[in-house]
C-alpha positions as CSV (number, residue, x, y, z in Angstrom):
1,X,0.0,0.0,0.0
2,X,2.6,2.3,1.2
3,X,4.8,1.9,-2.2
4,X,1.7,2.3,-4.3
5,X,0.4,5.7,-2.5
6,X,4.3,6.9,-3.2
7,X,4.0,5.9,-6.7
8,X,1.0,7.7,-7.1
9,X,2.5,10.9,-5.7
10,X,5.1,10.3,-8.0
11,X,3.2,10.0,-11.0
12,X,1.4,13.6,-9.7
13,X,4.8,15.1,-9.6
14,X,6.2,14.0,-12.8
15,X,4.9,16.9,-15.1
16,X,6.3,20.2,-12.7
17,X,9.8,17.7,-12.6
18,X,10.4,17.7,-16.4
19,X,8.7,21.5,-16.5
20,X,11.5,22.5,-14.2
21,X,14.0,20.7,-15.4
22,X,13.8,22.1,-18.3
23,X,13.8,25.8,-17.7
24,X,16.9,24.8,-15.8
25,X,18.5,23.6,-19.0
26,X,17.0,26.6,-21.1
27,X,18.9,28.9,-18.7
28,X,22.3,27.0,-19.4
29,X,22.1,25.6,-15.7
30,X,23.2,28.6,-14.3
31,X,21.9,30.3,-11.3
32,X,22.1,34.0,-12.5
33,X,20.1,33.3,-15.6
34,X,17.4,31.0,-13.5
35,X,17.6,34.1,-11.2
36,X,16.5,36.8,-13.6
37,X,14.2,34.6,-15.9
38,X,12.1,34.1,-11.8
39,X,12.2,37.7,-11.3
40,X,10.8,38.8,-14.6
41,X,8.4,36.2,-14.7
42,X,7.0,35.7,-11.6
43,X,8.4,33.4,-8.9
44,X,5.3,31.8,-7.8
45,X,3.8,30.9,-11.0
46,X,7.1,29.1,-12.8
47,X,8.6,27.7,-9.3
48,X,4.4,26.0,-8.7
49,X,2.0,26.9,-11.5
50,X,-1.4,27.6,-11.4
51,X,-3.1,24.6,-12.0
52,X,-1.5,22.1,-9.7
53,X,-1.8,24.8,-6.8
54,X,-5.6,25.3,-7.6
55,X,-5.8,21.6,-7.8
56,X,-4.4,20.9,-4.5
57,X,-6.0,23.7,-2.4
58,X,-9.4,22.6,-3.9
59,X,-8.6,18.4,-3.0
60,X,-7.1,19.8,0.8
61,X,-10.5,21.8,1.0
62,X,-12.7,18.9,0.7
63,X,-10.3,16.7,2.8
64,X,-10.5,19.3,6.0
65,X,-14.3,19.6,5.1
66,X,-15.1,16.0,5.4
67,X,-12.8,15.7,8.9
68,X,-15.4,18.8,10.0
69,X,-18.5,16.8,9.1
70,X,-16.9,13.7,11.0
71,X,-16.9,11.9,7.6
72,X,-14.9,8.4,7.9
73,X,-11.3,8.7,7.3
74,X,-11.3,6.7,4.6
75,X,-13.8,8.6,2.6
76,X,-11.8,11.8,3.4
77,X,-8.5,10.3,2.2
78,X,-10.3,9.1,-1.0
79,X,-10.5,12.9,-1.7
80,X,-6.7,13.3,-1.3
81,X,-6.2,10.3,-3.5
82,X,-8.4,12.1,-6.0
83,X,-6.5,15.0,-6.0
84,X,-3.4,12.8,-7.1
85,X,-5.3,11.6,-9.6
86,X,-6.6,14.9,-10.8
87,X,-2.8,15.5,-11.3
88,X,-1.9,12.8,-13.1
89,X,-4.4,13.2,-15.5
90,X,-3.4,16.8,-16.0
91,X,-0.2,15.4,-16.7
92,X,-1.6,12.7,-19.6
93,X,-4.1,15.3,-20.9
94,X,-0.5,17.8,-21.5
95,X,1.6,14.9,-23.1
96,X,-1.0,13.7,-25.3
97,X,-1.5,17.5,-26.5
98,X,2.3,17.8,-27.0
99,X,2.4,20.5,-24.1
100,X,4.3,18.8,-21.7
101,X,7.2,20.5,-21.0
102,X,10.5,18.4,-21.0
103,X,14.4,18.7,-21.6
104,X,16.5,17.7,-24.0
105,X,17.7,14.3,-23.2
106,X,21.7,15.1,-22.9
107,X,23.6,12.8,-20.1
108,X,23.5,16.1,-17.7
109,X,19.4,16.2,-18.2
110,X,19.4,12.4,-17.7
111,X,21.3,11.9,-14.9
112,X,19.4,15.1,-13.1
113,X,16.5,13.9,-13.4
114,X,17.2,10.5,-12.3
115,X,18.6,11.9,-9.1
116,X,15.5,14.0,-8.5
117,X,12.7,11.1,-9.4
118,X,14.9,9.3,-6.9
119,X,14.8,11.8,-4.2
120,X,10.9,12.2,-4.9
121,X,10.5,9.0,-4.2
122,X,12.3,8.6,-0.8
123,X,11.1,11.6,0.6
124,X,7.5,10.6,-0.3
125,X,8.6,6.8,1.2
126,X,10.0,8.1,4.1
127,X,6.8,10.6,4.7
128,X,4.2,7.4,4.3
129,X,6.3,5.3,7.0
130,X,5.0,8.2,9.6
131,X,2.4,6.8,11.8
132,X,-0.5,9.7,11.6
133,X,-1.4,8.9,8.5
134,X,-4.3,11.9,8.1
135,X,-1.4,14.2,8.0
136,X,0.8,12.1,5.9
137,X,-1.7,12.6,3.5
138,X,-1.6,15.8,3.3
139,X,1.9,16.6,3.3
140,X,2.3,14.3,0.3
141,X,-0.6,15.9,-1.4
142,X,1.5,18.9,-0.6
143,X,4.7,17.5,-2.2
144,X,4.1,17.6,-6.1
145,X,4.3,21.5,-5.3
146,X,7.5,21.5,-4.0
147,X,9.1,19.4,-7.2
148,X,11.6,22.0,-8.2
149,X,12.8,21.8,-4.8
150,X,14.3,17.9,-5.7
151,X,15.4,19.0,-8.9
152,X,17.6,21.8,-7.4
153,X,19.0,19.3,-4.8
154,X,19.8,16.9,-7.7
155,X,21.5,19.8,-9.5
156,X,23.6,20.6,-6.7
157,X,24.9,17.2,-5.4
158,X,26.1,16.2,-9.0
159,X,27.2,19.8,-9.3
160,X,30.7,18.2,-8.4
161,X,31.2,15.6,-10.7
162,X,30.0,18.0,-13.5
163,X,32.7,20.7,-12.4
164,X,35.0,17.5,-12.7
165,X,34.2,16.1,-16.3
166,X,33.8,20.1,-17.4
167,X,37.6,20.8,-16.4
168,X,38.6,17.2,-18.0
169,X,36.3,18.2,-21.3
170,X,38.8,21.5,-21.3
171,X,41.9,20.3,-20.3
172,X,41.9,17.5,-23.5
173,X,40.6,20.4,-26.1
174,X,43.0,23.1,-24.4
175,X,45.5,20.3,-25.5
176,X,44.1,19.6,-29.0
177,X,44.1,23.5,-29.6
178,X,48.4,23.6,-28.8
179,X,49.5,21.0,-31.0
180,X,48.0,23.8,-33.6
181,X,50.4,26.3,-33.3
182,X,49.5,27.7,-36.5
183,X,46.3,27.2,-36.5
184,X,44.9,31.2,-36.9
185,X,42.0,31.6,-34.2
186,X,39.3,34.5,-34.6
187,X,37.3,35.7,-31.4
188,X,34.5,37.5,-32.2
189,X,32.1,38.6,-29.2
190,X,29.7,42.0,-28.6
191,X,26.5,42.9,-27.4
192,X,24.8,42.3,-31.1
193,X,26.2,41.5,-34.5
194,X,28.2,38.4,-33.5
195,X,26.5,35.9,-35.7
196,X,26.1,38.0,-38.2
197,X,30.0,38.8,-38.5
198,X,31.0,35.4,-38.1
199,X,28.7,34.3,-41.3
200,X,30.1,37.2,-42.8
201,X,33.7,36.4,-42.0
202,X,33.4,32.9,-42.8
203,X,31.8,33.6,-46.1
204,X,34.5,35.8,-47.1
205,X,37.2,32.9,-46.3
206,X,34.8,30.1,-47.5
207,X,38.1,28.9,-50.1
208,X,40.1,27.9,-46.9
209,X,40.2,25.3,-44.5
210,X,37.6,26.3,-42.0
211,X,36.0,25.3,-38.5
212,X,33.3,28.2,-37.2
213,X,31.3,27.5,-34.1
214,X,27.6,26.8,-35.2
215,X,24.8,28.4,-34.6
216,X,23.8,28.8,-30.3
217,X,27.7,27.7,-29.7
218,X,29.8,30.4,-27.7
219,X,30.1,29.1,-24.7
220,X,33.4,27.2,-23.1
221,X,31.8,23.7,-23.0
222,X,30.3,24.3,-26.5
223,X,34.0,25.1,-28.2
224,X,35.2,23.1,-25.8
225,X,33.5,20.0,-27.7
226,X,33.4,21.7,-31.0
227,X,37.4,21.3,-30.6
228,X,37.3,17.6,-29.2
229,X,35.2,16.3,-31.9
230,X,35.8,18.6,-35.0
231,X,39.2,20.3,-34.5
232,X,41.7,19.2,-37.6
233,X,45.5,19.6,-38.7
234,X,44.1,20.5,-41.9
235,X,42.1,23.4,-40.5
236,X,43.8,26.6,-41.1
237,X,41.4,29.3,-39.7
238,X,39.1,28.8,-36.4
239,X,36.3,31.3,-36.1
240,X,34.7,31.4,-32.5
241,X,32.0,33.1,-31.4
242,X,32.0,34.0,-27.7
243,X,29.5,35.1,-25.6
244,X,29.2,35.9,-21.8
245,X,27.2,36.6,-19.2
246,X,29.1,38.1,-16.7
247,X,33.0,38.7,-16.3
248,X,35.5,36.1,-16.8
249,X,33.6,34.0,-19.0
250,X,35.2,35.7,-22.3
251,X,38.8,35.4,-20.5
252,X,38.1,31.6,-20.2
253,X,37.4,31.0,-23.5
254,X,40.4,32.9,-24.7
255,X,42.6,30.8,-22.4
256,X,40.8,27.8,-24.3
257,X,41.1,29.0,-28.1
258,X,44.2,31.4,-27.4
259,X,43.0,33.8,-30.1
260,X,45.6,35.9,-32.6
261,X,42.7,38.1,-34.0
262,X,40.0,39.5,-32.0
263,X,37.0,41.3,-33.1
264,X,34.2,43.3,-30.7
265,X,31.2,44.6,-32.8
266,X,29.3,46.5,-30.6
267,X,28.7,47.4,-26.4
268,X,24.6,47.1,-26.3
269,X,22.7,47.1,-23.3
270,X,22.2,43.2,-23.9
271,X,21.8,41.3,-20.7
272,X,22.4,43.9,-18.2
273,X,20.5,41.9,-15.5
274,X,23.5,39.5,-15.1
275,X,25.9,41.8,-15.6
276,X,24.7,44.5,-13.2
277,X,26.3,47.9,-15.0
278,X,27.6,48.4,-18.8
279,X,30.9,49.3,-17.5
280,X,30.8,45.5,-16.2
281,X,29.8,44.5,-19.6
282,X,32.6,46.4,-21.4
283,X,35.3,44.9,-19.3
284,X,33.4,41.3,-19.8
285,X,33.7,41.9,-23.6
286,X,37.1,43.5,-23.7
287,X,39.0,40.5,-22.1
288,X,39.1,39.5,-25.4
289,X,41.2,42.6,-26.5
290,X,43.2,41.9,-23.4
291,X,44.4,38.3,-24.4
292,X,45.6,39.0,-27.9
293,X,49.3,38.6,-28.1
294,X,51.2,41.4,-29.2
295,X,51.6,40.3,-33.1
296,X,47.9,39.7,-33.0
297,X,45.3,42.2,-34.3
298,X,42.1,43.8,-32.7
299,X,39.0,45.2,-34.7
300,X,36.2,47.6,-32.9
301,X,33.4,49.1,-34.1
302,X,34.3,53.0,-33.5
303,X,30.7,53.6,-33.0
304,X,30.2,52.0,-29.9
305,X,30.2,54.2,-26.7
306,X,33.4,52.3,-24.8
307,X,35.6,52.4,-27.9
308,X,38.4,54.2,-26.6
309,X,38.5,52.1,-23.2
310,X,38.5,49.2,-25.2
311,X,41.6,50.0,-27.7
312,X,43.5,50.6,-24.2
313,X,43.0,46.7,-23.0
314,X,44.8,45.5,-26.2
315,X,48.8,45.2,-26.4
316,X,48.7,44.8,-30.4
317,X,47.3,47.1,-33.4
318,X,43.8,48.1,-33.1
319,X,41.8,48.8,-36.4
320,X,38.5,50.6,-36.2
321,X,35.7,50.5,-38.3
322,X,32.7,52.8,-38.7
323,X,30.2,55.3,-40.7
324,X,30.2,58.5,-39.4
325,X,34.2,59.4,-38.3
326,X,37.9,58.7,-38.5
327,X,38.2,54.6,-38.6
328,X,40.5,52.7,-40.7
329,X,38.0,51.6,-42.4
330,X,34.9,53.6,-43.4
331,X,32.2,53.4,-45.2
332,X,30.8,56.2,-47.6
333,X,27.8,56.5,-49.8
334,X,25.7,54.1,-47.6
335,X,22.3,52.7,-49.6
336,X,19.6,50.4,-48.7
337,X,18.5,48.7,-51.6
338,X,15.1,45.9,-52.1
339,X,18.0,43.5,-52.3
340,X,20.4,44.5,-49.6
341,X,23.3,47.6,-48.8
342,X,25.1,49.3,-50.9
343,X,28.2,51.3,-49.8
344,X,32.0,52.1,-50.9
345,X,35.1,51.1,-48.9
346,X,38.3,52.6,-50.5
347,X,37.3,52.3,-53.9
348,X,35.8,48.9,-53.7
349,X,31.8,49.1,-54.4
350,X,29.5,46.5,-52.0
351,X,26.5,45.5,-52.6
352,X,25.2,43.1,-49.9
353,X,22.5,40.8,-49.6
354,X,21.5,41.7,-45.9
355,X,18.8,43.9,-45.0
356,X,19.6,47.0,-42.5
357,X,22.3,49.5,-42.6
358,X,23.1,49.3,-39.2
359,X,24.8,45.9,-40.6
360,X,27.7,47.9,-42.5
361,X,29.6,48.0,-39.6
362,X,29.7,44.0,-39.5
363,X,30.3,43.7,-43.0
364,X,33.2,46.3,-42.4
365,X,34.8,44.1,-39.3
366,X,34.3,40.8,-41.5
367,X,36.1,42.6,-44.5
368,X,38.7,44.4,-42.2
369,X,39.7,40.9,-40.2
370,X,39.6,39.3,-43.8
371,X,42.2,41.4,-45.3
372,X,44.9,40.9,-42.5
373,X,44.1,37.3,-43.2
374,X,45.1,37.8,-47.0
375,X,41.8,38.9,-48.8
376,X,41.7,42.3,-50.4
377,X,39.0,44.5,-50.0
378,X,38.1,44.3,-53.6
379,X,37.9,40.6,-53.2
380,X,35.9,40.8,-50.3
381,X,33.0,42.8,-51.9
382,X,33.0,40.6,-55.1
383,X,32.7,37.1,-52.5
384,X,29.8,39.2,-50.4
385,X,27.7,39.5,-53.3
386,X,26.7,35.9,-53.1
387,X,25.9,36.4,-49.5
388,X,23.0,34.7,-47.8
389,X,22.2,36.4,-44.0
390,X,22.0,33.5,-41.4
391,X,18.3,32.8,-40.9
392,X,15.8,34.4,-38.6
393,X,18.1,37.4,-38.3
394,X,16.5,40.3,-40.0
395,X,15.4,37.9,-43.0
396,X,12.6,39.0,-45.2
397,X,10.3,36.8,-46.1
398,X,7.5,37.0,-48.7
399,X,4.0,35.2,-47.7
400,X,1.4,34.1,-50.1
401,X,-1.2,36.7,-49.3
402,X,1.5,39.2,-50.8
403,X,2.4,40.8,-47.4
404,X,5.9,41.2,-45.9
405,X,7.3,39.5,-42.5
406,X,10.6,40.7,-41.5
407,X,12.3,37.7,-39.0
408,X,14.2,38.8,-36.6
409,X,13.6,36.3,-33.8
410,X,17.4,34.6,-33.7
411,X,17.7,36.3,-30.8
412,X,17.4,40.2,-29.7
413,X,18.7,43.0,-27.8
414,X,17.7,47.1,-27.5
415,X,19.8,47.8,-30.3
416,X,18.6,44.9,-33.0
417,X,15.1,46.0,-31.7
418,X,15.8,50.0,-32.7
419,X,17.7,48.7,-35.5
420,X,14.2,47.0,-37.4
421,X,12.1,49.9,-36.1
422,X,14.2,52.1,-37.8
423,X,14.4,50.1,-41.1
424,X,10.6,49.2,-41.0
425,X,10.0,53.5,-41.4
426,X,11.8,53.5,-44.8
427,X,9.0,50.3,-45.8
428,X,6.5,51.5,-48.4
429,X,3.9,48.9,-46.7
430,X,0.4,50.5,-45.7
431,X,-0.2,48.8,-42.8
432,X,2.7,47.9,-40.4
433,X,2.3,45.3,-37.3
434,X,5.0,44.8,-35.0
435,X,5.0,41.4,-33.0
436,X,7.1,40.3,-30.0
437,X,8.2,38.5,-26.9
438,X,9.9,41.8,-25.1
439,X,13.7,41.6,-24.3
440,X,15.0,39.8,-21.8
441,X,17.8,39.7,-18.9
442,X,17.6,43.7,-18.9
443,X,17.2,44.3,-14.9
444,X,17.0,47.2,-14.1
445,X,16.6,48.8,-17.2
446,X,14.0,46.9,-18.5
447,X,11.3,49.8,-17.6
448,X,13.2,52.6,-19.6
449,X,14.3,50.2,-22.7
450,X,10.6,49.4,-23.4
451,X,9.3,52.8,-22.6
452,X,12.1,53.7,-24.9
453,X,10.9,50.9,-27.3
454,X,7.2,51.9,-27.0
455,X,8.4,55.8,-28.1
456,X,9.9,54.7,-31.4
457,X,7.5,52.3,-32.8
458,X,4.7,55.1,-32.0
459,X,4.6,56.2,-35.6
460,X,5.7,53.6,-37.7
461,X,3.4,51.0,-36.1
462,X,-0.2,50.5,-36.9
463,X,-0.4,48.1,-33.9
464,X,1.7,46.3,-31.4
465,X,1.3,42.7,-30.2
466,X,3.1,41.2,-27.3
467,X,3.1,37.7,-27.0
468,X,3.2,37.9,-23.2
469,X,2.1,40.2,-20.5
470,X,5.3,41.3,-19.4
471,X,6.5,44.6,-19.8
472,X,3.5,45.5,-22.1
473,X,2.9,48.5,-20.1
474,X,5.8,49.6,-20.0
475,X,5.8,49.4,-23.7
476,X,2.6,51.4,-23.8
477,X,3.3,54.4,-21.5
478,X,6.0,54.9,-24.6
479,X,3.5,54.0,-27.7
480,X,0.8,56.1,-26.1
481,X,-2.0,53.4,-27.3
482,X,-3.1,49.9,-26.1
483,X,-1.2,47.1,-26.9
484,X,-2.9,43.9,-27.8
485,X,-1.7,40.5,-25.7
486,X,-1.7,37.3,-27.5
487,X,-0.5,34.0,-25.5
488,X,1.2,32.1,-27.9
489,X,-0.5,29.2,-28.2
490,X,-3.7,31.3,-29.3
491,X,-1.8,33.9,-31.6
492,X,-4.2,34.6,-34.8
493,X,-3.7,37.8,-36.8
494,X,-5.9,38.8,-39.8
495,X,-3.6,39.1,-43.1
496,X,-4.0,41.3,-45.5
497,X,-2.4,42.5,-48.6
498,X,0.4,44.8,-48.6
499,X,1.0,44.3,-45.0
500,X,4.9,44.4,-43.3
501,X,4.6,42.3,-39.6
502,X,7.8,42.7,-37.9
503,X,8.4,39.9,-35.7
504,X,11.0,40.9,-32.8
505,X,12.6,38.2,-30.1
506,X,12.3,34.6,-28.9
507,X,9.4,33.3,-30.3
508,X,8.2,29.8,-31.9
509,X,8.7,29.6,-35.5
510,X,4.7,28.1,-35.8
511,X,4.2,32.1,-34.9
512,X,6.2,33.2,-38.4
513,X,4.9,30.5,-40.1
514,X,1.6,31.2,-39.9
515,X,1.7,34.9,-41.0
516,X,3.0,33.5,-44.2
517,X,0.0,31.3,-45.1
């Protein structure tokens, strides 16, 4: 009896385990990220839901109400049993709809979740051995709620042994990488733009022997297996993205790749919850400057606010880029065309199959790095004409109905977001609809950058949709009209013909699909 009551509790528990699990493995298993992603979205509802909580309350109310009436015990722990029940069904009804929640099955997920099922069940064994059994059953009618509780305990006692296998994972690539002395390593890192350069970069040197970090890869463990499994003596060039989020991280990787060229495209406001201040930000970004050797070479975007603190952190020659001042290289006679961007870069006419001038400034970093590698700048714009932009990055996409849906929902920060605002004012389209998830990990400045947000979409778009509550009012104090909230799982939008919908940040591609039916 006692072992099948626990395995009904289990059973009731199973659907807020995997749902926990994994928003733990969304956030990269890091506390900071788990941190901020609770703040912004509400600690009670992701840490217990609303349904199981409802559930439970409702199943604890008839249980105490039946013990009033002097019901028997048995018919009053019927009710409790029911409410397990209730649970698991909930759980069946989500799976069989395809909404159950659950991680990607990687040996950390695996052996996580083990640990936490395992837990579950001893604390809910351990619980039914108690001799009052009334109040047994309502602590474990209690103790689906408190699932994420096992799953962070699981997290944390193998958080040992996967410190252990992480340094052994870098130790054996660190190796890999210095029996490659000559092997020529490319950082790339910034608050925006990193993809995007790399694609650009890679492009350019597409005729030699290449390894670039894929797409969602910039993290140590991610070029740290990249290098184990892929890593060649015939490669000549590595191009690595990095990314951070918070100081150190960058410094790591450099330690890992030891980079000879290092590129930064741009200091955003990207991720400022984790960081804390942009000046902490800048100095995350500009250990990459700081770990160049003093042959290497650094490239910076002269328009970003911390460029002259960040030419000071490299020992070797810094080469700017930029539109608007003295750089090394500049860019005049700047055109958006239906097709792409034109502009001219001493002498050499581009014409570029990527949407958005603000993306000049990448294409110049890609060119710049390119041309200490070998490639003239003449070369260089001939090879980018055959360009294609990485996908869901400010791709343009034609639907059947005639209208226009500019994809932007790789990823996003304040300045991507300005940056398709201010390219969706030049569109000829009658109607424009901007649709988004909101930006995330801003902290503190996540009133202001949406207010901010809200301000410059006022007159360009017809109508905003979020696809989430958060931060829409803050949106609107800016846009000075309601803003429409659509969960995702019930977006609809009426198309019609010569229509531009902007879709901005993190959201599921059956969204962008379906605006171009």
């Amino acid at each position: 009896m006692q072992i099948l009551l626990c395995s009904l509790v289990l059973a009731a528990g199973l659907s807020p385990l995997l749902t926990f699990e994994r928003l733990l493995q969304l956030k990269e298993w890091r506390r900071d990220r788990l941190r901020e992603h609770l703040r912004r979205e509400g600690r009670f509802s992701q840490l217990f839901g609303i349904v199981r909580p409802s559930v439970t309350i409702l199943g604890l109310i008839v249980y105490f109400s039946l013990i009033a009436f002097k019901s028997t015990a048995e018919f009053a722990w019927i009710s409790l049993v029911t409410t397990y029940g209730a649970l698991v069904w909930l759980m069946l009804f989500k799976f069989v709809l395809g909404k159950q929640s659950r991680p990607v099955w990687t040996m950390k997920a695996v052996s996580t979740f083990t640990l936490a099922i395992l837990l579950y069940f001893v604390v809910a064994l351990i619980l039914a051995g108690f001799n009052d059994l009334a109040w047994v059953m309502v602590i474990l009618s209690l103790l689906p709620l408190t699932s994420f509780c096992f799953v962070i305990s699981a997290w944390i006692v193998l958080r040992p042994l996967d410190q252990f296998l992480k340094r052994r994972v870098l130790k054996k690539a660190r190796a890999i990488r210095r029996k490659m002395p000559n092997l020529a390593v490319i950082g790339i890192t910034g608050s925006v733009g990193k993809t995007t350069t790399k694609e650009l970069l890679a492009h350019i040197l597409s005729d030699r022997s290449l390894l670039v970090t894929p797409a969602h890869v910039n993290t140590e463990m991610g070029v740290a297996n990249l290098i184990r499994r892929s890593l060649k003596e015939s490669h000549q060039i590595f191009i690595v993205e990095m990314g951070a989020y918070r100081r150190g991280e960058i410094k790591l990787l450099c330690a890992l790749t030891e980079p000879h060229i290092g590129i930064i495209t741009y200091i955003g406001r990207q991720h400022l919850g984790l960081f804390g201040s942009q000046d902490d930000l800048c100095s995350a970004k500009g250990e990459l400057f700081e770990a160049l050797p003093p042959e290497g070479h650094a490239f910076l975007n002269a328009d970003t606010t911390f460029c002259e603190n960040l030419m000071k952190k490299a020992s070797c020659p810094v080469h700017t880029v930029g539109t608007g001042g003295h750089a090394t290289y500049e860019a005049f006679d700047i055109v958006e065309e239906p097709a792409g961007i034109a502009f001219t870069l001493r002498g050499a006419q581009f014409h570029v199959p990527i949407l958005g001038t603000h993306q000049v400034t990448n294409i110049l970093l890609a060119v710049a790095a390119a041309e200490t590698l070998g490639v003239p700048v003449a070369e260089s714009a001939k090879r980018l004409a055959s360009f294609s932009a990485p996908t869901q990055t400010f791709e343009r996409k034609e639907g059947r109905q005639g209208q226009v849906v500019l994809d932007d929902t790789y990823n996003a920060s304040p300045e991507s977001f300005r940056a398709v605002i201010e390219w969706s004012r030049t569109h000829a389209a009658k109607k424009k609809i901007l649709i988004t998830s909101g930006l995330l990990e801003l902290g503190k400045e996540e009133r202001l950058i949406h207010e901010e947000l809200g301000l410059l979409s006022r007159e360009i778009f017809h109508e905003a949709i979020f696809l989430n509550k958060k931060c829409v009012h803050n949106f609107e104090q800016g846009y000075g009209k309601p803003v429409r909230v659509f969960p995702r799982q019930k977006f609809a939008l009426k198309i019609e013909k010569d229509m531009l919908i902007v879709c901005v940040g993190r959201m599921p591609e059956t969204i962008v699909e379906k605006l171009l039916t």
